[in-house]
N, C-alpha and C positions, 0 to 999 in steps of 0.2 A: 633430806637425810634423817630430820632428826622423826617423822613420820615413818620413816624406815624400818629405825632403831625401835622404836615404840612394837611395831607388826612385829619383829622376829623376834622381841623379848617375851611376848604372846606367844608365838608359836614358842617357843623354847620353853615358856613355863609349862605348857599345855602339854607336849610331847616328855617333854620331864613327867608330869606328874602324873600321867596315862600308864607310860613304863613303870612308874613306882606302882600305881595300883595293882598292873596288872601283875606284876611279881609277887608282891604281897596275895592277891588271888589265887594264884595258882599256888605259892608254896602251903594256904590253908585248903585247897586243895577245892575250890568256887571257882566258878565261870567268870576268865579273866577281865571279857569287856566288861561284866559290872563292875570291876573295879578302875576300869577305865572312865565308865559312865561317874562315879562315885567319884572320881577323881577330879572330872573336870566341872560340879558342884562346888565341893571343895576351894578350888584353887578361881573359880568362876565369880559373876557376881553378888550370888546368895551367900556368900561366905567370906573367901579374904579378898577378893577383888582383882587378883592380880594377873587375871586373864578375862580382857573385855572382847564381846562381839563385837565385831567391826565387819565391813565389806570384805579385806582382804583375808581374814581369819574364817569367815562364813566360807569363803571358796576354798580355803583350803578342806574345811570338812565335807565340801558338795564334791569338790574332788576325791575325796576318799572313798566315799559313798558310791560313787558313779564307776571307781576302779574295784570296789568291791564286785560289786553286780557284775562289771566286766568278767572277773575272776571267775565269779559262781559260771558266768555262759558259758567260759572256756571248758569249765568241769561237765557240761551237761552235754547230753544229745539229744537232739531233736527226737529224735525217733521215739526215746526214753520218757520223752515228756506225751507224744502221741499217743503212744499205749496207754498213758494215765490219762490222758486228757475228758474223758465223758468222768471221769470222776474229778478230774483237776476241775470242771468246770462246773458240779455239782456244788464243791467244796467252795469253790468264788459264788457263786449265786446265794446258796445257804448261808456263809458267810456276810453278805453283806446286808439281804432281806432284814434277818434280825439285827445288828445293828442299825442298820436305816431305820425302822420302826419305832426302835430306843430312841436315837436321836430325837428324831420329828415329835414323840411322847414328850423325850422331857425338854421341849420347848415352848409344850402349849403347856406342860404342867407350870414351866417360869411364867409363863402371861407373856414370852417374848414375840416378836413380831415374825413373819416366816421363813427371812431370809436370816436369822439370826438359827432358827431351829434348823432349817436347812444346812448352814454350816457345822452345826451341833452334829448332823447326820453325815455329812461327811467326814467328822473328823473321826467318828465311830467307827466309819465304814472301811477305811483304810484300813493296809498292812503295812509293818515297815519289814519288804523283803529283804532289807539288806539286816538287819540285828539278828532275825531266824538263819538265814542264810550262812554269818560268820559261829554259831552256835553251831549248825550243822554242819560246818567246816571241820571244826573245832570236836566233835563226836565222831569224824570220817562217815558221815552219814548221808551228806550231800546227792547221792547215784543210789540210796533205798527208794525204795518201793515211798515213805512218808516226804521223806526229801523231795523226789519228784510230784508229790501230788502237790506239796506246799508249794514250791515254787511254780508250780502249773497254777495255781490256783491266786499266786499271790499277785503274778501279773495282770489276770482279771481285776483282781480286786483293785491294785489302782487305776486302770481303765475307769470300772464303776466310778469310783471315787473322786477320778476328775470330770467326770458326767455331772455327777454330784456338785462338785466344786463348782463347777462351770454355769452350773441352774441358779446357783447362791448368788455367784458374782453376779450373773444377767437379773437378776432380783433386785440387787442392789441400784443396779444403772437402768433398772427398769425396759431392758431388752432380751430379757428370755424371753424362747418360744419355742416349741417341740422341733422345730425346722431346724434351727443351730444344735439342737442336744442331738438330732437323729443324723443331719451331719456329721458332726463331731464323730460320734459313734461307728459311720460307714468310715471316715477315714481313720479313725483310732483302726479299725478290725483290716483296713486293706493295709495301713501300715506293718503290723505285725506279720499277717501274713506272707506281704511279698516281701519283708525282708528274712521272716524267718526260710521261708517255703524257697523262695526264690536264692536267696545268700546264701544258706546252706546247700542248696541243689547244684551251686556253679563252683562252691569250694569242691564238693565232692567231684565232679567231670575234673575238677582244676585243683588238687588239693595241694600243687606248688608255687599258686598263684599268687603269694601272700611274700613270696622271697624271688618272684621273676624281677623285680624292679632291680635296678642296680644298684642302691643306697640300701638297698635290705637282704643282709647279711642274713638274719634271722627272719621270723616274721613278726617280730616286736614293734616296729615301725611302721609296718603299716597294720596293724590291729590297732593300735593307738590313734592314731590317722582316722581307721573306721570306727572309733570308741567314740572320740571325740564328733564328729562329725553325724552318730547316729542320735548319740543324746539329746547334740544340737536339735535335728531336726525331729526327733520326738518331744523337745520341751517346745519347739514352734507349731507345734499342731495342737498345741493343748496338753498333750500328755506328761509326765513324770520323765525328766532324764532318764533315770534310771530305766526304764525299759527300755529307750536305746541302746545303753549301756551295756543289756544284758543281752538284749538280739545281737549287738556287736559281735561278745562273745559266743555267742550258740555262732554263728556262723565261724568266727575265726578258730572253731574249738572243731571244724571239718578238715582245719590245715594238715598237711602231709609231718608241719612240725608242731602239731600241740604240747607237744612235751613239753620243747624247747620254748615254744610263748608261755606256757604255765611257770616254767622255771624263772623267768623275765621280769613274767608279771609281778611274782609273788614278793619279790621287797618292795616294789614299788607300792605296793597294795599296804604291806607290811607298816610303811613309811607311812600315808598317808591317813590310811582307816584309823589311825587313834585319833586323830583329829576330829574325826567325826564322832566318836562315843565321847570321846571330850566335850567337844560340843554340843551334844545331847544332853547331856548333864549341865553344861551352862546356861542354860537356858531357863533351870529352874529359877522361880521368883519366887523369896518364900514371903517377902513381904507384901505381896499381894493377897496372900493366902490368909494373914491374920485376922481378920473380920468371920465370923461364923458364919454370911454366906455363900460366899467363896469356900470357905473349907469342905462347906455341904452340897456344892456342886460339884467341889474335886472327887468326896467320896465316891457320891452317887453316879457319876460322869465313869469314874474310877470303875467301880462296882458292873454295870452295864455293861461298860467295855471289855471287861474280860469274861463277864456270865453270855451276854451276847456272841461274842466272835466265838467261843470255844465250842458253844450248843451248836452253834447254826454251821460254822466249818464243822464240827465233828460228825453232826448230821449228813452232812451231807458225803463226808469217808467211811458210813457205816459200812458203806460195802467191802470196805478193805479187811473188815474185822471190827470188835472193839478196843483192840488194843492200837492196833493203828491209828483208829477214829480219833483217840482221846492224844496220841501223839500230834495226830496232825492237827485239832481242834485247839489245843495248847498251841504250838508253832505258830497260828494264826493270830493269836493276841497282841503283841507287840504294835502298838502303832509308831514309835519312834519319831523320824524326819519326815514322815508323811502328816503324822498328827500337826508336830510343832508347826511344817510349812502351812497347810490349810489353818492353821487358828493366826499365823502370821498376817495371812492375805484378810480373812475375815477382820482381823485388827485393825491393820493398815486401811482400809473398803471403811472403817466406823461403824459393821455390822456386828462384833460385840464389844466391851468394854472392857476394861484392867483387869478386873476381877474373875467374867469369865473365859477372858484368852491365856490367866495364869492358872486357872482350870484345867483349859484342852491342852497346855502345856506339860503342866504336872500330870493332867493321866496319860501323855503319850508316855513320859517317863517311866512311873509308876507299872504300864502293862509292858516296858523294857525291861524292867530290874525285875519283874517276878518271875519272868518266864524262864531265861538260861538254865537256873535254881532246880526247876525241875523236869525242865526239858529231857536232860542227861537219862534221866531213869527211864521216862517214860517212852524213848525211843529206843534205849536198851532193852526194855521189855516186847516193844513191839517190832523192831529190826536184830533182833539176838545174832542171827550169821552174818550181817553187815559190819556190825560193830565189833564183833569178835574179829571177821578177819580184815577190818580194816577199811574195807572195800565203798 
């Protein structure tokens, strides 16, 4: 009990001081989860200490995270993302080449050993689609023309990026070999497809399939059902929850009641997702940071990470425009809980040290809090009838 007591004093500091920031955000008139993110710094262990990571507080924010993505599928259409896709898949390739590059450079520039740089390239290479995702919630931007290439493009990217991961780890244990990464790869791509391809194609013959059950009044229950269950087995094949999470939703978003699931989802979503900007923010360490080179891996770590993903995604959205380009090439920076998780695994493995895992942590942060800031404008300018009427 008295473990109990401890875990909901935590949740309760955390969700307290998420809602504070995020009021204070908005009434200065800034992108509320940075003050979410800022909050759970603050109230975390760089600061007063009064909200510690633990197992049962991690899952509260993997579930927030994982109901996000849900949320965003529900919003999206297949279809919507298919028109995009020779560009969504430009914007993940581009995307990820130059950061990988960066990585791998400045690990031979440290003198580090390869699976050390290799981790360095994964954590570059990722996206954190869920921080861009609630930003483009949050602009009603989600269903533009930028919205859809981002998240086309940002599912790639963590595909790539547990590719990535996956060649690090096998480095480590001294069992990579192109045979498990080209695996990997065939079943990451037949997973996506036959759930997206396949799960939307039987919601639509069947799009009351989701409320035939007798316990399912709505279809909240079993979307939750298939939330849970898809994350599951996209985090057992290698991949990121969260792309179960979000095929989840692309399929259950064919239901005859999306409305009615989106209406469902949305406090639950509400509920949980500050847990996860909270915890994005606690994670900073700033005492790891004080030695000058650590500070000089965070910059330059820092620096890459957002010169890299903004060039190499925007590149590859030239065709949408320039204004687009630089929309959606911004959108791509955030590494977030993808950064944090790969610099955890890398830690945990003893492939890098204090110094540079409080690095790949601080720049996952860092390309979190710059981005919302100027997202707002820069997809005002390039979505102007989206944003104007809502849509």
């Amino acid at each position: 009990m008295e473990h109990l007591a401890e875990v909901l004093l935590d949740l309760f500091v955390l969700l307290l001081a998420t809602k504070i920031g995020d009021e204070l955000f908005k009434r200065i008139g800034q992108p509320p989860l940075i003050g979410e993110i800022l909050a759970g710094i603050f109230v975390g262990p760089a600061v007063l200490g009064w909200y510690s990571i633990s197992p049962e507080t991690q899952l509260f924010a993997e579930i927030g995270v994982v109901l996000i993505l849900f949320q965003v599928g529900v919003e999206t259409r297949l279809g919507d993302l298919v028109r995009i896709g020779p560009t969504a898949a430009a914007v993940g390739l581009f995307g990820v080449a130059l950061p990988l590059a960066a990585g791998l450079g400045m690990g031979l520039v440290l003198g580090a050993p390869m699976e050390v740089a290799v981790f360095l390239a994964a954590a570059l290479t990722a996206t954190s689609v869920g921080i861009t995702a609630r930003a483009l919630a949050d602009l009603g931007a989600l269903t533009s023309v930028t919205g859809r290439a981002i998240l086309g493009a940002a599912v790639l990217d963590d595909v790539l990026a547990m590719l990535i991961l996956a060649l690090a780890t096998g480095l480590i244990a001294g069992e990579a070999s192109l045979t498990d990464l080209a695996t990997l790869l065939l079943l990451a791509g037949a997973f996506v497809a036959v759930v997206a391809i396949g799960g939307t194609g039987l919601l639509r013959r069947r799009p009351a399939l989701l409320t035939e059950p007798k316990f399912a009044e709505t279809p909240f229950l079993p979307g939750m059902i298939m939330m849970l269950g898809l994350a599951a087995l996209s985090a057992t094949i290698g991949l990121a929850a969260l792309i179960g999470a979000f095929l989840a939703g692309l399929v259950a978003g064919e239901s005859s009641e999306r409305r009615a699931l989106e209406h469902e989802v949305a406090p639950l979503a509400a509920l949980f997702s500050p847990f996860f900007f909270g915890f994005v923010g606690a994670n900073v360490s700033l005492e790891s940071l004080t030695d000058a080179r650590s500070l000089a891996i965070l910059l330059a770590l820092t620096a890459l990470a957002i010169l890299t993903k903004f060039v190499g995604a925007g590149l590859g959205a030239i065709r949408l425009g320039r204004r687009r380009a630089a929309a959606v090439g911004w959108g791509m920076v955030p590494r977030g809980e993808v950064g944090i998780a790969i610099a955890g695994i890398g830690f945990a493995s003893g492939a890098i040290d204090a110094g540079i895992y409080a690095a790949v942590v601080g720049m996952a942060v860092l390309t979190t809090v710059v981005v919302p800031p100027f997202l707002g404008n820069l997809v005002r300018a390039a979505e102007p009838a989206d944003i104007a009427s809502g849509d």
